[in-house]
C-alpha positions as MATLAB code, in Angstrom:
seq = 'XXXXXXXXXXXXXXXXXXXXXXXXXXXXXXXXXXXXXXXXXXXXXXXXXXXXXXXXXXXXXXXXXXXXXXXXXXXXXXXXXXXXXXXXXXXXXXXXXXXXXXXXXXXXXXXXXXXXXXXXXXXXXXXXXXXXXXXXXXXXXXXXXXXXXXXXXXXXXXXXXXXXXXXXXXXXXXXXXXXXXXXXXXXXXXXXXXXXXXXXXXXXXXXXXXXXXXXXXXXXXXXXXXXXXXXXXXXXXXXXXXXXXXXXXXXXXXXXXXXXXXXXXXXXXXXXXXXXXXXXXXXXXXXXXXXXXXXXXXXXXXXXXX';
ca = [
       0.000    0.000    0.000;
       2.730    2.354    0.552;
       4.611    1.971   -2.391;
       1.425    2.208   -4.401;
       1.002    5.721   -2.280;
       4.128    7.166   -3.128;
       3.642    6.183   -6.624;
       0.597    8.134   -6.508;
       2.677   11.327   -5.226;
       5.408   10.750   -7.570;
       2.912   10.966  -10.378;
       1.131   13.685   -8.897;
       4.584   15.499   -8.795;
       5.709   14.600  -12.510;
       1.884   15.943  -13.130;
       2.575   19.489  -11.858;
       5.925   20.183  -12.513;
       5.142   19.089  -16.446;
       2.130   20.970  -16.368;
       4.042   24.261  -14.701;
       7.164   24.216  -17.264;
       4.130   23.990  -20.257;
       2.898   26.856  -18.717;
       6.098   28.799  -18.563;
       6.618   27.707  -21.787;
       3.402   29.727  -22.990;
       3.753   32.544  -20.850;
       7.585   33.138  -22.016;
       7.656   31.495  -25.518;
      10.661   33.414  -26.585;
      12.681   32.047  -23.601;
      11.950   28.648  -24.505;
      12.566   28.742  -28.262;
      15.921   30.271  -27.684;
      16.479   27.637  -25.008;
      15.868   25.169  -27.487;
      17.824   26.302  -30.200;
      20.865   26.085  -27.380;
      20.367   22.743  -26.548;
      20.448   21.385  -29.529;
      23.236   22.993  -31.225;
      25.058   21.945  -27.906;
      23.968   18.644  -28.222;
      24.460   18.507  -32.390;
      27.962   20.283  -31.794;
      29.539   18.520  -28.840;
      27.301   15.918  -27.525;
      26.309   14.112  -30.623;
      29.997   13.343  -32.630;
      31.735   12.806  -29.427;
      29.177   10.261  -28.034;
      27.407    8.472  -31.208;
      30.495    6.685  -32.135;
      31.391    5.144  -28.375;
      27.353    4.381  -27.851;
      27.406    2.427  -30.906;
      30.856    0.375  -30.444;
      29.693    0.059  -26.724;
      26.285   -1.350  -27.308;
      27.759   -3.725  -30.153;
      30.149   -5.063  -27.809;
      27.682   -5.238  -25.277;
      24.978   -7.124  -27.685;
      28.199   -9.495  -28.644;
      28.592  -10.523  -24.912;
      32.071   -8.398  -24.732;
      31.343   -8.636  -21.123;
      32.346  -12.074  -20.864;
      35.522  -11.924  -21.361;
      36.909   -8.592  -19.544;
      35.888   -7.989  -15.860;
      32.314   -6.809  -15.529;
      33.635   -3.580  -13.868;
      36.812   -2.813  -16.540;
      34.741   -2.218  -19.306;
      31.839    0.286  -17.947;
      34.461    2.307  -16.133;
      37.093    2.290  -19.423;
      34.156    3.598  -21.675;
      33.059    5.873  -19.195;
      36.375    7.540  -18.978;
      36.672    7.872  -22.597;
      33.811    8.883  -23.511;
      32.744   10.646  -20.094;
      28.664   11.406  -18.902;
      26.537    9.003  -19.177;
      28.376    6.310  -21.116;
      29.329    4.254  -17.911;
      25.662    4.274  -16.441;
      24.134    3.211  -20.137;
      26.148    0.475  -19.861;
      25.783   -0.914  -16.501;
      21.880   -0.469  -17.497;
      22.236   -2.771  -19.876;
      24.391   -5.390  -18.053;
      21.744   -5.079  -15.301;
      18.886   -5.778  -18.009;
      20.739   -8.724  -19.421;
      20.915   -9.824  -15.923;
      24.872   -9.971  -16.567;
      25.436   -8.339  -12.697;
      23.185   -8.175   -9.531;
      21.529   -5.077   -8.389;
      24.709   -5.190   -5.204;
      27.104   -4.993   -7.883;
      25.392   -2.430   -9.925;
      25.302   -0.414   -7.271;
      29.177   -0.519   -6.360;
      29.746    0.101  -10.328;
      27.693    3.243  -10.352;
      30.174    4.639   -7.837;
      32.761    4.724   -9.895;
      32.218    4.351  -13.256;
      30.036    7.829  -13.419;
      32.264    9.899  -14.951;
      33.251   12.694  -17.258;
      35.378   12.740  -19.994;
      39.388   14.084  -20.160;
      38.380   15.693  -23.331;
      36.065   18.059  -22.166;
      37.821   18.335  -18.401;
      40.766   19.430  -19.740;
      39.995   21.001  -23.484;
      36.772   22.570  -22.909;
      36.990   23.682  -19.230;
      40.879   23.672  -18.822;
      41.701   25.450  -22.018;
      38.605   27.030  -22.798;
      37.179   28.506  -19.720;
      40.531   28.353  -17.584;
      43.023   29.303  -20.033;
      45.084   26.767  -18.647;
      46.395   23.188  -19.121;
      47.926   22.293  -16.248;
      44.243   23.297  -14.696;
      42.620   20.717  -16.855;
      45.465   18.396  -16.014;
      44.809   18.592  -12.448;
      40.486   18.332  -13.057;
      40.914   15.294  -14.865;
      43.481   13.933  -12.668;
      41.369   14.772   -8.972;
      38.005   13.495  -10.852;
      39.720    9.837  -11.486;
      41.317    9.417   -8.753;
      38.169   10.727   -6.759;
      36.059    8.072   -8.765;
      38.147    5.225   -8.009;
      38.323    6.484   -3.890;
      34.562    6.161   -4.545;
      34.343    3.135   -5.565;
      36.805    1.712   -2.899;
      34.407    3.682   -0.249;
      31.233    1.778   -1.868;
      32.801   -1.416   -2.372;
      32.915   -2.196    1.749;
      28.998   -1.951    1.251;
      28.475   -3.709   -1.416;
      31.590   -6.425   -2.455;
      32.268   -7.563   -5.585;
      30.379  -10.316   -6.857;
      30.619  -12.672   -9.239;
      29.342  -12.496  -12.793;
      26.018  -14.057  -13.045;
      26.106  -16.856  -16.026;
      24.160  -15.554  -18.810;
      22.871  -17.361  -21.805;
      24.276  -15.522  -25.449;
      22.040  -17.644  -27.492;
      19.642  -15.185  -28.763;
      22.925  -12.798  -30.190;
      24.243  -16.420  -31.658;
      21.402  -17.148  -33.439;
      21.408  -13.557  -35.089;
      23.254  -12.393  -37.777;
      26.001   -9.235  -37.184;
      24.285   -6.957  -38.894;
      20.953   -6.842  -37.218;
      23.107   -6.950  -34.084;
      25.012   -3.831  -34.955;
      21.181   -2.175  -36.158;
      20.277   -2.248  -32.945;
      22.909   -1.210  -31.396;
      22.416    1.985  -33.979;
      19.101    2.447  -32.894;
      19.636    2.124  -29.384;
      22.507    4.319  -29.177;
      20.000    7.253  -31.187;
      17.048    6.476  -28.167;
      19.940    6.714  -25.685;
      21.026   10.119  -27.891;
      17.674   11.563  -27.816;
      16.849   11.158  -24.062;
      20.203   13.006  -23.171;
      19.024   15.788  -25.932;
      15.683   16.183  -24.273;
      17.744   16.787  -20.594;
      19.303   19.315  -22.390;
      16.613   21.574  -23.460;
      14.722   21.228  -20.335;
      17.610   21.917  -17.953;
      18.681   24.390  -20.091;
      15.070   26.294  -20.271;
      15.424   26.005  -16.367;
      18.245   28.014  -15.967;
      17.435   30.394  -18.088;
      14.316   31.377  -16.285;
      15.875   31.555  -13.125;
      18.124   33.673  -14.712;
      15.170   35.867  -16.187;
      13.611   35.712  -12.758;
      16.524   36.792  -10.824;
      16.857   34.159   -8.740;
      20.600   33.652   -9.214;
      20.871   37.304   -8.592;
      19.895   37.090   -5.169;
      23.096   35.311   -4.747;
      25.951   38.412   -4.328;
      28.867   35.963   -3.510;
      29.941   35.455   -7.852;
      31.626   32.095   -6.367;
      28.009   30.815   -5.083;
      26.121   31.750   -7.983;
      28.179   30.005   -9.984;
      28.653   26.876   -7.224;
      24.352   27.388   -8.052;
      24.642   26.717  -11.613;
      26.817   24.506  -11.354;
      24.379   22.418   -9.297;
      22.028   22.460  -12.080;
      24.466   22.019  -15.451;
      27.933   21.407  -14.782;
      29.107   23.313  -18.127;
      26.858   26.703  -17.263;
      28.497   26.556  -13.768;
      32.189   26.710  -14.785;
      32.048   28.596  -17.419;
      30.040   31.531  -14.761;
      33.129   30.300  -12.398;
      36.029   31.137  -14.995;
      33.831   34.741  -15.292;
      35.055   35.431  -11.682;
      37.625   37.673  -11.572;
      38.528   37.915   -7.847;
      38.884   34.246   -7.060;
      42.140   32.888   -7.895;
      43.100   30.058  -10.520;
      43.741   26.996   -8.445;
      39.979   28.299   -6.800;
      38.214   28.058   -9.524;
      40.390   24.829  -10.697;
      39.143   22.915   -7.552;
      35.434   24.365   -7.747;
      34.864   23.330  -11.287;
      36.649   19.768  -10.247;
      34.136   19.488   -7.886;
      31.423   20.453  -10.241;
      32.291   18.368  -12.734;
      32.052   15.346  -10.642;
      28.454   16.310   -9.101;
      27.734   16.675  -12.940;
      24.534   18.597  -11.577;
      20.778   17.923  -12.065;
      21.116   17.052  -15.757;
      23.644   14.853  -15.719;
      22.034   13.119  -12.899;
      18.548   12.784  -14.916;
      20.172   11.495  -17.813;
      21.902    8.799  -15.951;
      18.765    7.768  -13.882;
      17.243    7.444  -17.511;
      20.136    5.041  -18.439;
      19.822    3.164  -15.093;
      16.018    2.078  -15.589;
      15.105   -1.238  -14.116;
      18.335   -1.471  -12.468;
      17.105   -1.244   -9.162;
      19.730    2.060   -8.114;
      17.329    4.756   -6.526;
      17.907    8.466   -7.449;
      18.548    8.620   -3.866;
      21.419    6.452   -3.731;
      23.110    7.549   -7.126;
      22.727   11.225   -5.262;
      24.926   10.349   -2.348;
      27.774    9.056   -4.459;
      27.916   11.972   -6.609;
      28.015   14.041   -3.313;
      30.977   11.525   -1.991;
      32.652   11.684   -5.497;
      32.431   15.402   -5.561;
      33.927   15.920   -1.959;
      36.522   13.339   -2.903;
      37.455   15.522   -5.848;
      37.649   18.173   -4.150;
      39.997   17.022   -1.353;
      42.684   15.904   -4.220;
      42.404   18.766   -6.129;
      43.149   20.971   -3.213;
      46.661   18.750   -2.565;
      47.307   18.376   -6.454;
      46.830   22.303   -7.370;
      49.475   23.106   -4.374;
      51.764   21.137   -6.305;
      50.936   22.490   -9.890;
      49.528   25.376   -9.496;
];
């Protein structure tokens, strides 16, 4: 009776907050057009070539039972490093819905295979926003470390397990190409649901920013920390705009962002991890404990380089 209860609220939730952004949506049309039209140049300029190509090789090798014969946490957490948010989570998804690892051991993958690229850690916001390498150096370097403390911390609660035998026959009796369709088509679902994030997070912000509320904020650090705990990119690039807080600052802020990943990061994984059993709830707390882990090396690493 009580989970049928909260069900109830959750839907009543969905209900009004889908019904309130359609409303928004009508009463500032402008705002959400241009919102939009950000998204999805983000996501057709950045998200789409640097993703497509690892979805697709991922889910192949998934669909081909690649799991078998590396360690069921070596491949979500080497795909998720190279190809960053939410690669690792799709595929632990998967591996969960082909009943290839228990709900325990999904749960201590999560921890540490949530990650963001080195690409974007130390190109876009090292280089870009930063100005410097050695900045991006020492993000990408706190975030992996911090991710593999993480999953150390998690692994007392839930051990490793072993691989759960799972039957290939239905990818045997198939032929390669209609294997590698699918995993075309479900690498373009997986595409679109991260697209949709996009837009709505980013239609979000931007009306708190027309509202004001970020404004209310007068520390520049905070507002951006704020952000930053909605989109990860929004809040480092409003952290690099900060002119009074020094470099290795901002360098262990944006760490620290980058490994919350914020709200729509967060969504998009959830999305990834359905039917695994992981609760938003739990996936919360280790983004907190990866982010505070981050943080913590990047204060000792920037002392060095820096």
């Amino acid at each position: 009776m009580d989970i049928l209860v909260d069900r109830k609220k959750n839907y009543i939730l969905a209900g009004s907050a889908a019904a309130v952004f359609c409303i928004c949506m009508v009463i500032f049309p402008q705002v959400a057009v241009y919102s939009a039209q950000k998204g999805i140049s983000l996501w057709a300029s950045n998200v789409l070539p640097a993703l497509l190509p690892f979805f697709i090789c991922a889910n192949f090798l998934n669909y081909m039972g690649a799991v078998r014969i590396v360690r069921p946490s070596l491949f979500p957490f080497v795909m998720s490093v190279l190809s960053g948010y939410p690669m690792g989570a799709k595929i632990i998804g998967d591996m969960r819905k082909n009943n290839t690892i228990s709900v325990p051991e999904a749960k201590r993958l999560i921890s540490f295979c949530s990650t963001s690229g080195p690409t974007f850690m130390i190109g876009a916001v090292g280089v870009g926003m930063l100005g410097s390498v050695p900045a991006g150096i020492v993000m990408a370097a706190s975030h992996y470390l911090a991710a593999i403390a993480n999953g150390l911390l998690y692994s007392r609660f839930f051990p490793r397990a072993k691989a759960a035998k799972q039957s290939f026959s239905r990818q045997k009796n198939r032929e390669l190409l209609d294997i590698f369709t699918e995993a075309i088509l479900s690498a373009f679902k997986s595409l679109a649901i991260i697209l949709a994030y996009i837009i709505l997070f980013m239609f979000l912000t931007d009306l708190m920013h027309l509202g004001g509320i970020f404004s209310l904020i007068n520390s520049p650090a905070l507002r951006a920390a704020a952000k930053g705990f909605f989109e990860m990119t929004v809040g480092c690039g409003a952290l690099s705009e900060c002119a009074n807080i020094s470099l290795s600052i901002k360098c262990i802020l944006s760490a620290m962002m980058l490994s919350w990943g914020g709200l729509s990061i967060i969504g998009q994984t959830m999305s990834m991890l359905a039917g695994s059993g992981i609760r938003l709830s739990y996936f919360i707390l280790t983004k907190l404990t990866h982010s505070l882990f981050t943080g913590i090396f990047a204060f000792f690493l920037t002392a060095c380089v820096l």
